[in-house]
VEXRONU-430684 format. One record per atom (N, C-alpha, C, O): residue in one letter; x negated, y negated, z. Coordinates in steps of 0.2 Angstrom, whole numbers, padded with zeros to 4 digits, always signed. Example, Ala and Ser with C-alpha at 12.3 -4.5 7.8 and 13.67 -1.06 7.14 Angstrom:
<recs>
a-0066+0028+0039
a-0062+0022+0039
a-0066+0016+0039
a-0071+0017+0042
s-0064+0011+0035
s-0068+0005+0036
s-0064+0000+0039
s-0067-0006+0040
</recs>
This chain:
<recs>
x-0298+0006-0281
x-0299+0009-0275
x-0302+0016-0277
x-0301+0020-0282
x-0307+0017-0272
x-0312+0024-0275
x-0308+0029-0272
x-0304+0027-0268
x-0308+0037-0273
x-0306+0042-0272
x-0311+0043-0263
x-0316+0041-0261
x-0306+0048-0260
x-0309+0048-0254
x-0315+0054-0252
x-0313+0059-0255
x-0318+0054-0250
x-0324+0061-0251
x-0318+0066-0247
x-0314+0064-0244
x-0322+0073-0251
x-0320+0078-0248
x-0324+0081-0245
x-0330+0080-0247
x-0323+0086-0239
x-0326+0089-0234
x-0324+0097-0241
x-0320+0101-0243
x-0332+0097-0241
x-0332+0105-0244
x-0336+0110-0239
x-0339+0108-0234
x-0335+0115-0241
x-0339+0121-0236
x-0337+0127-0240
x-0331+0127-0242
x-0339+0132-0240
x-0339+0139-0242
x-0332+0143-0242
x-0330+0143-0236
x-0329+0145-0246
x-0326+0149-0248
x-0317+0145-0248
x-0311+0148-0249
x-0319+0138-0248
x-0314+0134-0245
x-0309+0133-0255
x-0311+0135-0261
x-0303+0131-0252
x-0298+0130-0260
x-0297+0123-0260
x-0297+0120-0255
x-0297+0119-0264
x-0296+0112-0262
x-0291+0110-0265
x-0288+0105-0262
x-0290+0113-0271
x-0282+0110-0272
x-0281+0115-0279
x-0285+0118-0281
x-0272+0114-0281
x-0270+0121-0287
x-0268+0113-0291
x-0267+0108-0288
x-0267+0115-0298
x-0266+0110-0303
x-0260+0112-0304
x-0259+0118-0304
x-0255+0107-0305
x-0250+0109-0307
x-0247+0106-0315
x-0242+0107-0317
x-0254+0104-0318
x-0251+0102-0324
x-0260+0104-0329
x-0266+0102-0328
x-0257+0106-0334
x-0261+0108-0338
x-0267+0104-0342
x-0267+0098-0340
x-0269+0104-0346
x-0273+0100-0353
x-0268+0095-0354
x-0262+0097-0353
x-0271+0089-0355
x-0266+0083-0356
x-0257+0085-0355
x-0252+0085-0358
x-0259+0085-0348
x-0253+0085-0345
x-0246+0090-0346
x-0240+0089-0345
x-0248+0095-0349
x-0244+0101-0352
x-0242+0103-0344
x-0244+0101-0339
x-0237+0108-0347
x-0233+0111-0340
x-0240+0118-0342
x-0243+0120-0347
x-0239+0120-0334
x-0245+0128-0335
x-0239+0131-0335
x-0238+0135-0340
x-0233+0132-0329
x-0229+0138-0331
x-0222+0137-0334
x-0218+0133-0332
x-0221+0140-0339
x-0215+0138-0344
x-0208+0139-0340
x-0202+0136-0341
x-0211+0144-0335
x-0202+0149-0334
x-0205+0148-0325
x-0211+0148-0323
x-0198+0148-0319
x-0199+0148-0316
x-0203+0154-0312
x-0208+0153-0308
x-0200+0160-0318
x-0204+0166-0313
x-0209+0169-0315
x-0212+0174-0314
x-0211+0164-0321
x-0220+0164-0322
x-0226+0161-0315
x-0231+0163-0313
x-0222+0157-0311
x-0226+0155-0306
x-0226+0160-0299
x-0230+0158-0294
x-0222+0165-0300
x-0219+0168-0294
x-0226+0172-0292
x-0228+0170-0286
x-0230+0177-0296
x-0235+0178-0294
x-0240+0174-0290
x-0242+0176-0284
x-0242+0169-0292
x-0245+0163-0291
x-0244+0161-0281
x-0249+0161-0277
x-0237+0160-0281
x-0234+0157-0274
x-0235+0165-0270
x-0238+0164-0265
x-0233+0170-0271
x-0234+0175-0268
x-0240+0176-0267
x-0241+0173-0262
x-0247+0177-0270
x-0252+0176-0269
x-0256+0171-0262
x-0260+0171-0257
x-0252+0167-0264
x-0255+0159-0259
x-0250+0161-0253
x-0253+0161-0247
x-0245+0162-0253
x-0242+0164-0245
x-0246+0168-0242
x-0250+0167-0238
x-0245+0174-0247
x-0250+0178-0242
x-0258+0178-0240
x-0260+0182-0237
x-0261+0172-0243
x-0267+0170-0240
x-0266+0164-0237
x-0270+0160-0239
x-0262+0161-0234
x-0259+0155-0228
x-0260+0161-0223
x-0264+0161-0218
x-0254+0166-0225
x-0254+0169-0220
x-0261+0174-0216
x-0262+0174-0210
x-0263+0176-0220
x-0271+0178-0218
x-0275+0172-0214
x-0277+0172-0208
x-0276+0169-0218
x-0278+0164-0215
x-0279+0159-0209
x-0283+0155-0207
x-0272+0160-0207
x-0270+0158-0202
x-0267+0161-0195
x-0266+0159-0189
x-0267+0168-0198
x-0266+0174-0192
x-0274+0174-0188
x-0274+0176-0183
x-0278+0171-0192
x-0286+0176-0188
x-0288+0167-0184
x-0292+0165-0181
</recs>
């Protein structure tokens, strides 16, 4: 089964990787990601205010 096309367009995210080079974890510690999810909330919320 082939992969589905994506609809691209400017300035858009398409997706966050949750696992690293051959499959490694990217964040070690829970409150290593903390930065990461604070960031994306607060661009959901922008993004979805206007």
């Amino acid at each position: 089964m082939s992969k589905a096309w994506r609809i691209e367009f400017d300035g858009a995210i398409y997706h966050a990787l949750s696992r690293g080079d051959k499959q490694r974890d990217i964040f070690i510690e829970d409150e290593d990601r903390l930065p990461l999810l604070e960031l994306t909330g607060k661009w959901v919320y922008i993004e979805t205010k206007t």
